[in-house]
MIDO-31132 format. One line per field, with one value per residue (C-alpha): x, y, z. Coordinates in steps of 0.1 Angstrom, whole numbers, plus 2048, in hexadecimal, padded with zeros to 3 digits. Example, Ala and Ser with C-alpha at 12.3 -4.5 7.8 and 13.67 -1.06 7.14 Angstrom:
<sites>
px: 87B;889
py: 7D3;7F5
pz: 84E;847
</sites>
This chain:
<sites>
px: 4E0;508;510;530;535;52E;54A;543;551;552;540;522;51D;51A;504;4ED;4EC;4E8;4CB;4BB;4B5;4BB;4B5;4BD;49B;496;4B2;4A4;482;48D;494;4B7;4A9;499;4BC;4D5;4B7;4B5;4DE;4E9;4FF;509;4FA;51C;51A;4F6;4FF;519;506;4EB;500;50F;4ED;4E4;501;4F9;4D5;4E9;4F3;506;515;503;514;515;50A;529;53B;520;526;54E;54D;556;53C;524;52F;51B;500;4DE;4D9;4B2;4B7;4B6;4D8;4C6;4B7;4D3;4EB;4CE;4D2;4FD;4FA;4DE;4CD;4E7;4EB;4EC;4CE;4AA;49B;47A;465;448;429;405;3F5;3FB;41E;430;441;436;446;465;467;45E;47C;497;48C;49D;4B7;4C5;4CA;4E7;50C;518;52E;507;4F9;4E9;4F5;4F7;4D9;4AD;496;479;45C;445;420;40D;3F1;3ED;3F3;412;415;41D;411;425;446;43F;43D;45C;471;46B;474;494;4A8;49B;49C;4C1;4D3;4F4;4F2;4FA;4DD;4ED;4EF;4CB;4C1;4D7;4C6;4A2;493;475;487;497;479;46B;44B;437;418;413;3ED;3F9;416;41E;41E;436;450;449;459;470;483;481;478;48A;4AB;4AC;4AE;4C5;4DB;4E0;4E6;4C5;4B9;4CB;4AC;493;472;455;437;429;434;416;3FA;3FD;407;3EA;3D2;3D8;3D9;3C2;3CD;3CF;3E1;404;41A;419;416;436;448;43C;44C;46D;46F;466;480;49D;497;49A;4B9;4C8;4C1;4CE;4F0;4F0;4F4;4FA;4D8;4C7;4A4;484;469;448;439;414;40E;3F8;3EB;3FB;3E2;3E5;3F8;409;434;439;45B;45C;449;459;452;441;425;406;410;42A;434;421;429;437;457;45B;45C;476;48D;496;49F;4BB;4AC;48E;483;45D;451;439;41C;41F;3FE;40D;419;431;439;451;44C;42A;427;41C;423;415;435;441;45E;470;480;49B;48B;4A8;4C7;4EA;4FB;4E1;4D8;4B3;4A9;496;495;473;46E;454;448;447;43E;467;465;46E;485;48D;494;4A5;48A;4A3;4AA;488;47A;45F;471;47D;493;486;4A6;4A3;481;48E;4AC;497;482;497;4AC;49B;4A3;4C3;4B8;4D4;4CB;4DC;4C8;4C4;4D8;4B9;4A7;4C6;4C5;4A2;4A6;4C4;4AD;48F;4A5;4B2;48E;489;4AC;499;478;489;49B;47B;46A;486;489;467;466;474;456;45B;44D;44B;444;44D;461;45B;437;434;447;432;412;423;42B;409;3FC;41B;40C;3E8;3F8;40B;41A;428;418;427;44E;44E;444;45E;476;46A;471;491;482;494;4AB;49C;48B;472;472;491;483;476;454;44B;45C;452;43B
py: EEA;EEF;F05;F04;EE4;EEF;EF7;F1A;F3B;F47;F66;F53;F44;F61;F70;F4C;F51;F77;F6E;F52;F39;F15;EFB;EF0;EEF;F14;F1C;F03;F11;F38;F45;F52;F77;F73;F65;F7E;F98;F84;F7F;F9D;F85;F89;F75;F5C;F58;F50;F34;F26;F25;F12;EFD;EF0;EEF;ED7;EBF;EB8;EAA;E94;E72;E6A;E80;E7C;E66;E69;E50;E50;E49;E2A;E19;E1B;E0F;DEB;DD9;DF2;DDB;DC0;DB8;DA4;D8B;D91;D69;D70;D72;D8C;D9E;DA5;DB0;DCB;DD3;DCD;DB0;DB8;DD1;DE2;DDC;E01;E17;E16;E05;E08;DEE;DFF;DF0;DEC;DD5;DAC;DB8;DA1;DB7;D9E;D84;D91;D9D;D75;D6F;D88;D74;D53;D65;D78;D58;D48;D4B;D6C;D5A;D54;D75;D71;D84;D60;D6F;D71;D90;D9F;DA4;DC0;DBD;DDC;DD3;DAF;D8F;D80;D64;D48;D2D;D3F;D41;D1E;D16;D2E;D1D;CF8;D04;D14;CF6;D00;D23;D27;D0C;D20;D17;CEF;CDD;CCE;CFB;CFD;CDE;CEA;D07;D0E;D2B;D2D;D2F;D4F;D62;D7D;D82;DA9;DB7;DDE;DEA;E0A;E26;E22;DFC;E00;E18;E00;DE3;DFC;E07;DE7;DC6;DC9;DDA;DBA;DA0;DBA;DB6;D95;D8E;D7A;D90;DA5;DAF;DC8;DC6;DDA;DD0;DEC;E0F;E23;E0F;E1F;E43;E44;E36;E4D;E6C;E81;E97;EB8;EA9;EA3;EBA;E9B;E83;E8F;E91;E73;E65;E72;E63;E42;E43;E4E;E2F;E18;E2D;E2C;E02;DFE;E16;E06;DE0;DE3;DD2;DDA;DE9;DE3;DF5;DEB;E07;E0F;E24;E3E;E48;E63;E76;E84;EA5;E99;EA4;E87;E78;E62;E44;E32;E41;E23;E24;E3A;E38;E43;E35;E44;E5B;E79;E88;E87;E65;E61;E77;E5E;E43;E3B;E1F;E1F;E01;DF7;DDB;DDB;DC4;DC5;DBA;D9A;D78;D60;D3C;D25;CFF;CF5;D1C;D36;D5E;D7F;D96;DAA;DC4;DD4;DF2;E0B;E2D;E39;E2E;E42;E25;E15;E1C;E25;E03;DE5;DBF;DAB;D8D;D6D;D69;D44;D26;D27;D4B;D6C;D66;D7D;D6D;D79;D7F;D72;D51;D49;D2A;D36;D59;D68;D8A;DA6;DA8;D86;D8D;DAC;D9B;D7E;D93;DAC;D8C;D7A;D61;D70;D72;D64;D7D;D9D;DBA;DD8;DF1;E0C;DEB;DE2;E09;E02;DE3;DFA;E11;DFE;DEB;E0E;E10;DEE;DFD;E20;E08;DF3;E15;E24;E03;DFC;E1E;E1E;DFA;DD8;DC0;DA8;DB4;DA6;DB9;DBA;DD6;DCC;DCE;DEF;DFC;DF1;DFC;E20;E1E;E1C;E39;E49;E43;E57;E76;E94;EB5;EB1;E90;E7F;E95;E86;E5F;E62;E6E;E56;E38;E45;E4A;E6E;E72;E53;E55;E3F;E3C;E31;E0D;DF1;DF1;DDB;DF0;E12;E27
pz: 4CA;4CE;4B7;4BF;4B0;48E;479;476;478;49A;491;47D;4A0;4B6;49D;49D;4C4;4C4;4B0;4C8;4B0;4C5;4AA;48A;484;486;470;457;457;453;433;427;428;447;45C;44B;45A;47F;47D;46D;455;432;418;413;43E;43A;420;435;455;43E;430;450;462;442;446;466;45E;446;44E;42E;419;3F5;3DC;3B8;3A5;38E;3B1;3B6;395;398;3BC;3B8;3CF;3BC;39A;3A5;396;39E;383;375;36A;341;330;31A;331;344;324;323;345;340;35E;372;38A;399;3C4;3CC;3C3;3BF;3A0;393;37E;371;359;356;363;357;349;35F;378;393;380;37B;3A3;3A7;390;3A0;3C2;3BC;3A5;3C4;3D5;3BA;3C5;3B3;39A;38B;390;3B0;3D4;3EE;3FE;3FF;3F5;40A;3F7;403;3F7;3F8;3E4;3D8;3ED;3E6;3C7;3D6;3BD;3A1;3BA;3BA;399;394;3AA;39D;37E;382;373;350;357;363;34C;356;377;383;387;3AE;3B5;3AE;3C3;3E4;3E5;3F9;3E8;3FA;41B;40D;403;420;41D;426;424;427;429;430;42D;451;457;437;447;46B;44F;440;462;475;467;446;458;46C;453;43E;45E;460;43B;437;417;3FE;3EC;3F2;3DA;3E3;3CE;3C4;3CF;3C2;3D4;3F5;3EE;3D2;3EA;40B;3F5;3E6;3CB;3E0;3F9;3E0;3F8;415;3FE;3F2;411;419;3F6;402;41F;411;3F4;40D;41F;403;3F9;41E;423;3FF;405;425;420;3FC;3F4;3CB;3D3;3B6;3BE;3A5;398;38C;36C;360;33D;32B;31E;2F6;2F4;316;314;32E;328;347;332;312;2F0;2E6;300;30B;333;346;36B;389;3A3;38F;38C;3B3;3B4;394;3A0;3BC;3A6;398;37C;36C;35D;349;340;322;318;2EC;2D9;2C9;2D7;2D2;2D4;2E4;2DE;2F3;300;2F6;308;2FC;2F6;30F;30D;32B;31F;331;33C;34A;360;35F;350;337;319;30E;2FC;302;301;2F9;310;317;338;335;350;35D;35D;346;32E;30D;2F0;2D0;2B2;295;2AC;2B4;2A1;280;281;269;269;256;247;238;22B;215;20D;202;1EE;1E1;1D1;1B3;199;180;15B;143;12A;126;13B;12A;141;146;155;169;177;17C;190;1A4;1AF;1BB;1CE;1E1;1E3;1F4;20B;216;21E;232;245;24C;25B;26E;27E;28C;296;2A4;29A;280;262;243;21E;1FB;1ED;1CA;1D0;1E2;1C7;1AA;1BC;1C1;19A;194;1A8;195;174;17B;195;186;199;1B8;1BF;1A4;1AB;1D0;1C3;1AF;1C9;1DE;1C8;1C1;19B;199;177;168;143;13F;118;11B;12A;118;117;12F;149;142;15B
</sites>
């Protein structure tokens, strides 16, 4: 090593040589204490000599990710081929950085890779790039019959796009296929084949399908220091071809359970897994996406889908929500819950119940005051549903209330001071109402 070239004090480099280290590699692998005792330095020289060693072992400078989103090729977006989806997602996976798609198993993160496929291969005035995806299988064979299917569907899937676009172009021609049985033949693909087509513009997509398979299967758990070097080295090539040749990256992701007691905030509140691969592993991405499989279904004139919901983990420009979708025969597609045909907001439903025919008759005002507060009642109930979920649910104030009257009538003490308070009774006399109405 030269140490000349370094841009370093000339006395840091006498002191380097005075102390016979050759290499960058011994510098690296001695301690601070141990070269300010070899090199008679002070600790700020030490630091400096480090820090120059370092920046030489660097081939790019890092990038923040603010600097990434404001960089305006870095503003385009890959189009996931759902109008819904992608106001989630504001446009799209973004074309720099590493994004993850995480789920159990039958979720649909296969699908949705299928989908992000043919969607990479509209002009970009439609949310595609003018360009194929590589698809690297590490597990499964790839779905061909679905791709298929996908691809002689796209007229009713992308209504935006002309009907003579979709026709001109050949999807399947576009699609490069891999298979990785191993951690090596996958950074052989990483380094060479996929650099090629990169190169000469024939992808602008990089799915690899799934990232856990092959690090879970080579490692035991004792081994996690290798496995996590041999992590790193696998994200910074995804992050070097994606910075690179300004190519979006979705790597599929296994998950784990989260056991009871757990503090693991890497999955969604809503679910008992979190994505595989530890903290290592999410600390190289820069989105985190999941894609849930709900206990409920829903129809769509001859189909029917069981609900799925792909939900934000994380990204520096997202917000932490989620969209529920269909995976349906022309692909995934979200839909709206108050536009869907046979559904009914849960808004409506209280509004609906919490309006009922108007008496002519003069109300007596302690039955008007009455009627006031169950319906802040009815208001509260429909706070507290809300806040803890997004399913359609239907109930009856009115009811709920009159069964809580009734519990009111035989409880006393405290039990019967927090009904009250609950139903918004608080301050009201009831032998003051007709009789009918008392409690």
């Amino acid at each position: 090593m030269n140490w000349d070239q370094l841009e370093l004090n000339p006395r840091i480099i006498v002191a380097v040589k005075r102390a016979k280290l050759k290499s960058i590699s011994e510098v690296l692998c001695v301690s601070g204490s141990d070269l300010q005792r070899l090199t008679g330095l002070s600790h700020s020289d030490v630091q400096h000599l480090l820090t120059a060693v370092s920046t030489t072992c660097r081939r790019h400078p890092p990038t923040p990710v603010i600097l990434l989103l404001h960089n305006q090729e870095s503003n385009l977006k890959l189009s996931l081929g759902c109008r819904i989806l992608d106001q989630l997602l504001r446009g799209g996976l973004p074309v720099v950085g590493v994004t993850e798609l995480s789920g159990e198993s039958g979720a649909g993160k296969t699908q949705l890779a299928l989908q992000l496929c043919l969607s990479v291969q509209y002009p970009t005035q439609y949310g595609g790039l003018n360009s194929g995806a590589v698809y690297v299988c590490t597990e499964d064979l790839f779905p061909i019959r679905r791709l298929q299917q996908l691809i002689q569907e796209q007229t009713n899937l992308r209504t935006d796009v002309p009907t003579d676009i979709i026709h001109s172009l050949r999807f399947s021609d576009s699609i490069y296929i891999e298979h990785a049985a191993d951690l090596e033949s996958l950074q052989v693909c990483l380094s060479r084949r996929i650099p090629l087509l990169l190169a000469r513009g024939l992808v602008r997509l990089l799915i690899v399908d799934s990232v856990a398979a092959l690090f879970r299967s080579e490692f035991q758990a004792s081994d996690w220091l290798e496995r996590n070097k041999q992590m790193l080295a696998f994200s910074s090539a995804l992050h070097h071809l994606s910075r690179e040749f300004t190519t979006p990256v979705l790597c599929i992701n296994q998950v784990s359970d989260v056991f009871s007691g757990s503090d693991d905030t890497l999955g969604p509140r809503s679910s008992t897994v979190a994505p595989a691969l530890g903290l290592a592993w999410a600390n190289q991405l820069m989105v985190r996406l999941m894609f849930l499989r709900l206990q409920r279904t829903v129809a769509r004139g001859d189909q029917t889908s069981a609900v799925r919901r792909l939900e934000v983990m994380f990204a520096p420009h997202l917000a932490r929500e989620g969209q529920d979708a269909g995976i349906w025969r022309e692909g995934v597609q979200a839909y709206d819950i108050e536009t869907m045909p046979g559904s009914i907001p849960l808004s409506l439903l209280l509004l609906l119940f919490l309006l009922g025919p108007v008496s002519s008759e003069t109300v007596n005002p302690m039955v008007q005051d009455l009627i006031s507060r169950n319906a802040d009642f009815a208001t509260q109930l429909y706070r507290a549903v809300a806040s803890r979920t997004d399913d359609n649910v239907l109930l009856s104030p009115f009811t709920i209330s009159v069964g809580l009257l009734a519990l009111l009538s035989a409880s006393n003490g405290a039990t019967r001071d927090q009904l009250v308070q609950g139903l918004t009774m608080t301050g009201l006399d009831p032998q003051a109402l007709p009789g009918k109405s008392r409690m």
